[in-house]
C-alpha positions as CSV (number, residue, x, y, z in Angstrom):
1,X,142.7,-29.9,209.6
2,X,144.0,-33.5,210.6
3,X,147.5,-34.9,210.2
4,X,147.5,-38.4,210.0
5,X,151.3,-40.4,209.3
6,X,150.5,-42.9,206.0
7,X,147.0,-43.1,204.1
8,X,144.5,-44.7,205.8
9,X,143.3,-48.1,203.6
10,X,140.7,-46.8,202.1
11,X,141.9,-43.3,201.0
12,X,140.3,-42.5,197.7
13,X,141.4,-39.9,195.8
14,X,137.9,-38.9,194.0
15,X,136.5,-37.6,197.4
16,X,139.0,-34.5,197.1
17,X,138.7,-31.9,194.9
18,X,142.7,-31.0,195.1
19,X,145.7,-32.7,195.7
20,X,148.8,-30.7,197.2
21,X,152.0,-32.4,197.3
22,X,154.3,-30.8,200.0
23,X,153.4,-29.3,203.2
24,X,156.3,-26.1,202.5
25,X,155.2,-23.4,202.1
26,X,154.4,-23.2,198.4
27,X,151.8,-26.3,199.4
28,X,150.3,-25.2,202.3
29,X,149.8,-22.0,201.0
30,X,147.8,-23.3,197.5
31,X,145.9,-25.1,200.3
32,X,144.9,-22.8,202.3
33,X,143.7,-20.5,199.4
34,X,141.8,-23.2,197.7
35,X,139.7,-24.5,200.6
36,X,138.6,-21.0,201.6
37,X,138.7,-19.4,198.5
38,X,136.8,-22.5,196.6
39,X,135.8,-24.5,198.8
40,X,137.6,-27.5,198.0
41,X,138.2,-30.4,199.6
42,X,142.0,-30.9,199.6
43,X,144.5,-33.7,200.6
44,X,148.2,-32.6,201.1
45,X,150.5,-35.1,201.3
46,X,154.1,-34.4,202.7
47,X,156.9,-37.2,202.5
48,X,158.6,-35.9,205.6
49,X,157.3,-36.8,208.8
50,X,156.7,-33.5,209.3
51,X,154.9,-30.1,208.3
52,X,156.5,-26.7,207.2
53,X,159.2,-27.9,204.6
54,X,162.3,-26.2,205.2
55,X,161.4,-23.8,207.9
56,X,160.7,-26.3,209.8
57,X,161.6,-25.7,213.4
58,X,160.9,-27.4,216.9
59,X,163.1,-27.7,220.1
60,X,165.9,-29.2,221.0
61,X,166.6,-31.4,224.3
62,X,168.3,-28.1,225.8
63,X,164.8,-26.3,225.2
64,X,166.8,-24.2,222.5
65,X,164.1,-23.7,219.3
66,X,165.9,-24.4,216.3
67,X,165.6,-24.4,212.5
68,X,166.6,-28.2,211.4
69,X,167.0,-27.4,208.1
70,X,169.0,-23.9,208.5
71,X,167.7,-20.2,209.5
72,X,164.8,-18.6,208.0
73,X,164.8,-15.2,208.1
74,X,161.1,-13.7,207.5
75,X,161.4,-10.3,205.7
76,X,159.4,-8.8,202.7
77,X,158.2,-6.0,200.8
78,X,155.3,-7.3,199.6
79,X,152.0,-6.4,201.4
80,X,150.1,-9.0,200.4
81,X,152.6,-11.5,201.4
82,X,152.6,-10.1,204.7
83,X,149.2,-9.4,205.0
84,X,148.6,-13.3,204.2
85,X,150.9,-14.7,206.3
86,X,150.0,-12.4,209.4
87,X,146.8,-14.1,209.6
88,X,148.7,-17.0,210.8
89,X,151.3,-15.6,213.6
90,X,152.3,-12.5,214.8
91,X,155.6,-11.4,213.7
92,X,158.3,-10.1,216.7
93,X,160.0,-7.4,215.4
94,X,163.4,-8.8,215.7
95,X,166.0,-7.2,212.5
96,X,168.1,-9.8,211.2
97,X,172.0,-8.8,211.9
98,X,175.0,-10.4,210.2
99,X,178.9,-9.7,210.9
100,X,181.4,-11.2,208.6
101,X,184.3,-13.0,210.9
102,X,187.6,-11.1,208.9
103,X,191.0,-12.0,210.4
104,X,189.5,-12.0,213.8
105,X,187.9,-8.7,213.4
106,X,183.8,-8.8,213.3
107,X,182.6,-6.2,210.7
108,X,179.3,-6.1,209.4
109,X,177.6,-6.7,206.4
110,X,176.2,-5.4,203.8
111,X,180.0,-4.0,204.5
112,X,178.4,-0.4,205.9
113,X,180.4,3.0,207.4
114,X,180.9,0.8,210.5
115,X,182.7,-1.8,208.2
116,X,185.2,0.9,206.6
117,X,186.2,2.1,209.7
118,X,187.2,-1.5,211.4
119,X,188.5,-2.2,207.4
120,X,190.4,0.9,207.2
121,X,191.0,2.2,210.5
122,X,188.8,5.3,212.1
123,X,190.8,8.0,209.9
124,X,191.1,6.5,206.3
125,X,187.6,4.6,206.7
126,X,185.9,8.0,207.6
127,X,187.7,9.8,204.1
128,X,186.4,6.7,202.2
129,X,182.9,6.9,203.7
130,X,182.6,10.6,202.8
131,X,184.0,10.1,199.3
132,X,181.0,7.0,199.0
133,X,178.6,9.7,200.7
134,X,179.6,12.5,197.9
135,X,179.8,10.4,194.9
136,X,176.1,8.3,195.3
137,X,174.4,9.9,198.2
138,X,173.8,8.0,202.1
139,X,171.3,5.1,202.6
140,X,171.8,3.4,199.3
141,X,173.2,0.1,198.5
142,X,176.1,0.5,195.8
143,X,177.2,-2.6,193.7
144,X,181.0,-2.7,193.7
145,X,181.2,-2.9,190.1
146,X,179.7,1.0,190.6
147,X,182.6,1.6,193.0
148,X,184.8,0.7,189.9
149,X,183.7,2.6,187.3
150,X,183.7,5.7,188.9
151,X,188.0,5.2,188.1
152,X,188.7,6.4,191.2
153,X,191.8,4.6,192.9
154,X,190.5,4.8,196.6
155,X,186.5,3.7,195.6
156,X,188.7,1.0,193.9
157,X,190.0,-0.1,197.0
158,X,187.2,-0.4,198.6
159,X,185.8,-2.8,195.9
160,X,188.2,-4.5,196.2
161,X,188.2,-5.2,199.8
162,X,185.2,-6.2,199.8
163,X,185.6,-8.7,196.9
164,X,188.6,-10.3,198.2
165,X,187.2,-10.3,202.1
166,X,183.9,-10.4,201.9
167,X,183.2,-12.0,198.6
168,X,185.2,-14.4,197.3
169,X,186.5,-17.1,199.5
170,X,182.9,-17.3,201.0
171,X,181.6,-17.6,197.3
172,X,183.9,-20.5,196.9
173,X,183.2,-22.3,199.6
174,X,179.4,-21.9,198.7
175,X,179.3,-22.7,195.2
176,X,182.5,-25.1,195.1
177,X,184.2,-23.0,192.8
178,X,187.6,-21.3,192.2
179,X,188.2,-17.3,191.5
180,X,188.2,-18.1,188.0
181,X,185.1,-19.6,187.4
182,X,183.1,-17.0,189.1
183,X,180.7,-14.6,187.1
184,X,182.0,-11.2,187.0
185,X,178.5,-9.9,186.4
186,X,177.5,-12.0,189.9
187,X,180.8,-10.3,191.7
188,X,180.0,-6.9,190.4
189,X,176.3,-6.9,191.9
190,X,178.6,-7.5,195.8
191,X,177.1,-4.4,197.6
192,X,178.4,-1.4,199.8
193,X,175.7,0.2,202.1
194,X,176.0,3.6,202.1
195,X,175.2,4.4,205.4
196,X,175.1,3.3,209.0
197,X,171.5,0.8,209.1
198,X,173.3,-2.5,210.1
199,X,170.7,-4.4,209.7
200,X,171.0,-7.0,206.9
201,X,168.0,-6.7,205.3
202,X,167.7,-2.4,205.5
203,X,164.8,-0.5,204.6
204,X,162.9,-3.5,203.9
205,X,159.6,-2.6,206.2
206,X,158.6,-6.7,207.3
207,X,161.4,-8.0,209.2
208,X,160.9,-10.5,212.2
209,X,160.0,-14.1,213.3
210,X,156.9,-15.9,213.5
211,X,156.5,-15.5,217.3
212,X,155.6,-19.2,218.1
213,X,157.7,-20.6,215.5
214,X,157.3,-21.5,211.9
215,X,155.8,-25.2,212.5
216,X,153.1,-23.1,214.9
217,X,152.6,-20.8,211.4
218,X,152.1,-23.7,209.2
219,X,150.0,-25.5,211.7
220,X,147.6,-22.3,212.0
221,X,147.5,-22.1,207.9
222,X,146.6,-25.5,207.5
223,X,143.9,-25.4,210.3
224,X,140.9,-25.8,207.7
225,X,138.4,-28.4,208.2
226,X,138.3,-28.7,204.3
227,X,142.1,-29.8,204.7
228,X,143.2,-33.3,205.5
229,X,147.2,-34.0,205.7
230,X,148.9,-36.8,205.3
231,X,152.7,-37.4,206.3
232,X,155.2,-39.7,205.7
233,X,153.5,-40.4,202.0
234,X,155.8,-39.9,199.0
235,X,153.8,-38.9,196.2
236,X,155.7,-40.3,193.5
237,X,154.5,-43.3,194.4
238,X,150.9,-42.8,194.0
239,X,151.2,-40.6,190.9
240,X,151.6,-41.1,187.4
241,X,151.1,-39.1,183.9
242,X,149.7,-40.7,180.9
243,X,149.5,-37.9,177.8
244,X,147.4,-35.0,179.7
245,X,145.9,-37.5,182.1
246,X,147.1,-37.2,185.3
247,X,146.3,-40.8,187.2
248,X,146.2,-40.9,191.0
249,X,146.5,-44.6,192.9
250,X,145.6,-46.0,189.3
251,X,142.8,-44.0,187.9
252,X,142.5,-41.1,186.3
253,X,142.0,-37.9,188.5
254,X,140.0,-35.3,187.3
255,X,140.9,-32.4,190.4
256,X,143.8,-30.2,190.7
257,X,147.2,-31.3,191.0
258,X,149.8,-29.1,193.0
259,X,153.0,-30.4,192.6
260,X,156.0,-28.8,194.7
261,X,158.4,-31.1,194.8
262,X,161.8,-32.0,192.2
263,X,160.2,-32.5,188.7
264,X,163.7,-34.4,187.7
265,X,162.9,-37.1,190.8
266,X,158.6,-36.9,189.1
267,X,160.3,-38.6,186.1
268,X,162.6,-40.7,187.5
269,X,165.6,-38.5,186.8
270,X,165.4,-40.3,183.5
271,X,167.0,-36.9,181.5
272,X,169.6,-36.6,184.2
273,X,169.8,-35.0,187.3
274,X,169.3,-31.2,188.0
275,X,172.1,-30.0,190.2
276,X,172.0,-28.3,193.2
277,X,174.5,-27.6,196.5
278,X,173.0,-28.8,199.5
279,X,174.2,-28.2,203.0
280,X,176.1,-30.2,205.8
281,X,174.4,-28.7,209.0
282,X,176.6,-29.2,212.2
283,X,174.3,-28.5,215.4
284,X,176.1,-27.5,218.9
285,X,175.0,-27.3,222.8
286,X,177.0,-24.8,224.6
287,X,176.8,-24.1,228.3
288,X,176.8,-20.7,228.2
289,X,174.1,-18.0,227.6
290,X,175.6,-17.0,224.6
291,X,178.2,-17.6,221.6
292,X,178.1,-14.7,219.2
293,X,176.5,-11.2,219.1
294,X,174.0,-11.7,216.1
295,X,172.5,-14.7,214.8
296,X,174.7,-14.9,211.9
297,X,178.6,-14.7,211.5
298,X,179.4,-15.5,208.1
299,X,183.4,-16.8,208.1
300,X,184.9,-14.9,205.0
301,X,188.1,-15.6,205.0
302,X,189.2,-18.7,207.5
303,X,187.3,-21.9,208.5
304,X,185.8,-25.0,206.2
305,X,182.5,-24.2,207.2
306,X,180.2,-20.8,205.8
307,X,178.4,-19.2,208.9
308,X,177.7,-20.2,212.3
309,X,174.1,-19.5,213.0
310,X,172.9,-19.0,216.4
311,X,169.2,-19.6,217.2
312,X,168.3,-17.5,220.4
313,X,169.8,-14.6,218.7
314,X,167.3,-14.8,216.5
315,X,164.1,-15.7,218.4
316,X,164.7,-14.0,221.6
317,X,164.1,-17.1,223.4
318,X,165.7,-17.2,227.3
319,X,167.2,-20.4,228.2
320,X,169.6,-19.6,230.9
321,X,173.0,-21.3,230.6
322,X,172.5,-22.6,227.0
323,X,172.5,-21.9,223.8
324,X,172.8,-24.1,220.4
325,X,174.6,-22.7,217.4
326,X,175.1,-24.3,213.7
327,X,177.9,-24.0,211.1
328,X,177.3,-24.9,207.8
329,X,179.4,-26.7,205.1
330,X,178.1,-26.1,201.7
331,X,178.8,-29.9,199.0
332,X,177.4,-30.5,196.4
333,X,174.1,-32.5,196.3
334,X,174.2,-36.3,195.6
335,X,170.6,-37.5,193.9
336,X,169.1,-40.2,196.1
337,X,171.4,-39.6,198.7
338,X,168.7,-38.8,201.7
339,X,170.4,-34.9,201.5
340,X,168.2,-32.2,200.8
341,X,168.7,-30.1,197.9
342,X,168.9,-26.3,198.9
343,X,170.6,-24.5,196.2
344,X,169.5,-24.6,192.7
345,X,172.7,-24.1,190.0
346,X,171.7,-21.4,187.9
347,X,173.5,-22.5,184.2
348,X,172.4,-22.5,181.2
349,X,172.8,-26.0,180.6
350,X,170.6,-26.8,184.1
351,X,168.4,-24.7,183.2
352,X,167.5,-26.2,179.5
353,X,167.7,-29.4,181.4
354,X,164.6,-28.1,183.4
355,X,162.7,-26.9,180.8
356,X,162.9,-30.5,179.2
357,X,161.1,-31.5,182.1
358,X,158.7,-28.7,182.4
359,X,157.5,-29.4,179.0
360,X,156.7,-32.5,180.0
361,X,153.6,-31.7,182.1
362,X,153.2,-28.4,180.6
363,X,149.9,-29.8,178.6
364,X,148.2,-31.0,181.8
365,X,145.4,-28.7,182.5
366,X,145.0,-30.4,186.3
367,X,148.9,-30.4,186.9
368,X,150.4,-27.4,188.0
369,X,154.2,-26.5,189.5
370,X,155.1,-24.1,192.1
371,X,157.8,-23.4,194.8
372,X,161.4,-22.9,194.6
373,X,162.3,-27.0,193.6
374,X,159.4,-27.7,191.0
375,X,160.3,-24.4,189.2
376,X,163.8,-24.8,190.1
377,X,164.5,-21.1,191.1
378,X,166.2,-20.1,194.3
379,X,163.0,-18.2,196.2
380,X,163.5,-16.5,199.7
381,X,160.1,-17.7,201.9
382,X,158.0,-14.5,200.5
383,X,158.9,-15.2,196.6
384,X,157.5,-19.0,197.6
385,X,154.6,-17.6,198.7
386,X,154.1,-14.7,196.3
387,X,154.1,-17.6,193.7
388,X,152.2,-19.7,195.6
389,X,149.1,-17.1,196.1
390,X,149.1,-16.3,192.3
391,X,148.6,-20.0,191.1
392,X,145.9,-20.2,193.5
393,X,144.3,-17.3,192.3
394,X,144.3,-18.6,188.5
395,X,143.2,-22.0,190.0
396,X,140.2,-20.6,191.7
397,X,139.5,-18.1,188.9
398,X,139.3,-20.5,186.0
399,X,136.9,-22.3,188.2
């Protein structure tokens, strides 16, 4: 692999037999596959002046290793996905832990047996657990909207704690919206955790962090000496579609295409813009070894801001005296603003706004879409690469 910053002057597009735009993970996995797998020569080219997309992470000047564009928690049940990426990093086995900030009172969630007894106090909350415990078992995740159909006034009240403390405040401040205009059907699906695991992500069996970082990951997958990336190139500007011809830097291009990137930007917006929310990511230097007991705190029912994040929770790393956190304000994303779209708005209307795009390169044998902005899907990192790994396998099939 080399990473050069621009295209050299006499970069020719011919000489490779795939073009990846995007070094996230949906690109860097297609090329990764696609040199070994096929032996193809492949050129990714990243607009950022850096690799790894979103999980993008490096050091601060306290030493503290962060994640510039928010935290990424690895975790998956797919074996594949993990066998894939474990190639590339060894995973710690740190178990991602998140308390909900309610009234002053830390509780964690999934709200949990712990959570009804800080909710409830230790007498009522241990009645409630045992009714949860007798009516759907222990070690099961329980959708509120369960809770309330079992018409039972007290599993009522727990639902609706939870919706009105954990839930709904935090939902507006997320989405921008007001009680009203939240989905029941999206309320309903809250859950309970019937049990005591307080981990956030229980009984999933691949949980950790890539134990050099994710930019260390990204730089060990797209080690290949059939790989060449480029940063700092924006790829609208070299590409263009004519019918099912795909034309790179003025000519026709008769290689693969992998396109990862906003399909509304490919075209210019010229439909309109897909919306998304997008993120306002406040960054913090404290002199002190540490803030809060997890890595997340989500803020449920006070403060402007979602969650304060804290990174050495997270990655174990020991920096004596220091620490950074960051709290996030959720807005809603401005097209061609410089702010990075995070949160696709699942609608209908979006969503037929998408597919109007889609169809637009859907006749391009050489053009192909993947990763959570070109299919406009929210994916956690192992959906982006589960997607990513299945393209490449069609790609290098069809060969």
């Amino acid at each position: 692999m080399s990473i050069a910053s621009g295209l050299p002057s006499d970069f020719s597009p011919s000489k490779y037999d795939a073009i990846v735009v995007g070094a996230g993970y949906a690109g860097a996995v297609c090329a990764r596959m696609l040199a070994e797998g096929s032996s193809y020569r492949v050129a990714v080219l990243e607009r950022r002046d850096h690799i790894a997309g979103n999980a993008y992470d490096y050091e601060d000047e306290a030493g503290i290793l962060i994640h510039k564009y928010g935290p990424h928690i690895y975790h998956t049940t797919d074996e594949r996905v993990h066998q894939f990426l474990s190639r590339f990093t060894d995973f710690t086995d740190y178990q991602h832990k998140v308390l909900a900030n309610i009234h002053g009172t830390l509780m964690p969630v999934p709200f949990n047996h712990q959570s009804l007894k800080l909710a409830f106090g230790e007498e009522k909350g241990e009645h409630l657990y045992h009714k949860l415990v007798q009516a759907f078992g222990e070690n099961r995740r329980v959708p509120i909207l369960e809770l309330r159909g079992r018409n039972d006034p007290e599993l009522s009240e727990v639902a609706d704690y939870v919706y009105e403390n954990v839930f709904l405040y935090y939902t507006m401040k997320q989405w921008g919206k007001t009680p009203d205009q939240i989905d029941p059907a999206v309320m309903g699906r809250v859950p309970v955790f019937v049990g005591d695991d307080d981990r956030y992500f229980p009984q999933v069996p691949h949980q950790g962090m890539p134990n050099k970082g994710y930019t260390d990951l990204f730089e060990q997958m797209l080690n290949h000496d059939l790989i060449e990336v480029y940063v700092n190139v924006d790829a609208r500007d070299l590409l263009g579609l004519e019918g099912t011809t795909t034309v790179v830097c003025g000519a026709p291009y008769g290689g693969e295409i992998i396109y990862t990137g906003a399909l509304d930007e490919l075209f210019g917006m010229d439909l309109g813009a897909l919306p998304y929310r997008t993120l306002d990511m406040q960054f913090e230097t404290l002199d002190q070894d540490q803030f809060q007991p997890v890595g997340t705190v989500n803020y449920t029912v006070s403060e402007d801001f979602t969650r304060i994040t804290e990174f050495k929770n997270m990655t174990g790393q020991v920096v004596p005296g220091k620490t950074t956190i960051m709290r996030e304000y959720s807005k809603p994303y401005e097209p061609g603003s410089g702010q990075t779209p995070y949160y696709v708005i699942n609608e209908p209307d979006n969503i037929a706004l998408y597919e109007r795009y889609r169809s637009r390169v859907a006749n391009i044998p050489n053009f192909h879409v993947v990763g959570r902005l070109a299919e406009y899907r929210y994916y956690d990192m192992d959906g982006v690469v589960a997607s990513a790994l299945s393209l490449a396998d069609e790609i290098i099939n069809q060969r």
